[in-house]
C-alpha positions, 0 to 999 in steps of 0.5 A: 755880138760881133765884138764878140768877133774879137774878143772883148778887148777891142771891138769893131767899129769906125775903126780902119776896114773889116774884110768878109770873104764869102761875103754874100754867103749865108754867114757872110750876108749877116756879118756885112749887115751887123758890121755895118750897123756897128759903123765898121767899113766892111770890104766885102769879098765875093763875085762881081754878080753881088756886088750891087747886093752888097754895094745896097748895105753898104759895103765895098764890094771887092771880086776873088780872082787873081787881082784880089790882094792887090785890090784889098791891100789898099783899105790897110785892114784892121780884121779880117772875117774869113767864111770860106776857106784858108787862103784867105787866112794866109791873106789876111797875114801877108797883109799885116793883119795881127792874128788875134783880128783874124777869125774864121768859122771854116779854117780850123786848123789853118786857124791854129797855125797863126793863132787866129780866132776861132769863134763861131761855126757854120751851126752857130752863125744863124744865132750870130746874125739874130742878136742884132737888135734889129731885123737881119736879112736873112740869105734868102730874101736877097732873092725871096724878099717874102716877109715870112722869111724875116728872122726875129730880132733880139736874141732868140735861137735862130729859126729852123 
């Protein structure tokens, strides 16, 4: 499924390093955990509060703030994941990022202006994180670690 992420043509893998921003988010948490299982480096956005969440499924923990290109721009990515907002389309330009490697779930229309992918949506990323194969942490259980809240593996419709 996340090579669905970039189109047939060229997926994802041990290839140079992924971004996610929102990285701890409800989409993003997934993103990390199915991109690492691909073998990618994923380099994960978001504030320093889950970096050891983050830095545990093995991504590079990477905070927003004002030092945030300088940090990033030293992986040279290959893709970039944005789960949050446009700004971080218009880094993942200014850092060489070719568009047809960029997607978002939020950033329609700023999306449109580069050409940047666009699959996938906040009503459908509940699917894109239970067709791993393997069971997928859901956002909860970062903090709610119940067995209850596990989502199935394979591809079946995401829990309600």
């Amino acid at each position: 499924m996340i090579r669905n992420l970039f189109g047939a043509r060229r997926s994802v893998g041990r290839t140079r390093p992924v971004a996610v921003s929102a990285a701890a988010g409800a989409a993003g948490c997934g993103a990390v955990q199915l991109l690492r299982r691909a073998g990618a480096t994923v380099v994960a956005i978001t504030s320093e509060a889950n970096h050891a969440w983050l830095a545990g499924k093995g991504a590079i923990p990477i905070a927003y703030g004002p030092d945030l290109r300088r940090d990033v721009e030293t992986f040279h990515l290959d893709a970039f994941i944005d789960l949050h907002g446009p700004h971080y389309l218009d880094l993942a330009i200014e850092l060489g990022v070719p568009p047809s490697r960029i997607n978002t779930i939020i950033s329609f229309a700023k999306a449109a202006s580069f050409v940047a992918r666009t699959d996938g949506s906040m009503a459908g990323t509940g699917r894109i994180m239970v067709c791993a194969g393997r069971e997928v942490l859901s956002p909860t259980e970062r903090t709610n670690p119940a067995p209850s809240k596990r989502w199935p593996t394979g591809c079946a419709p995401a829990p309600t």
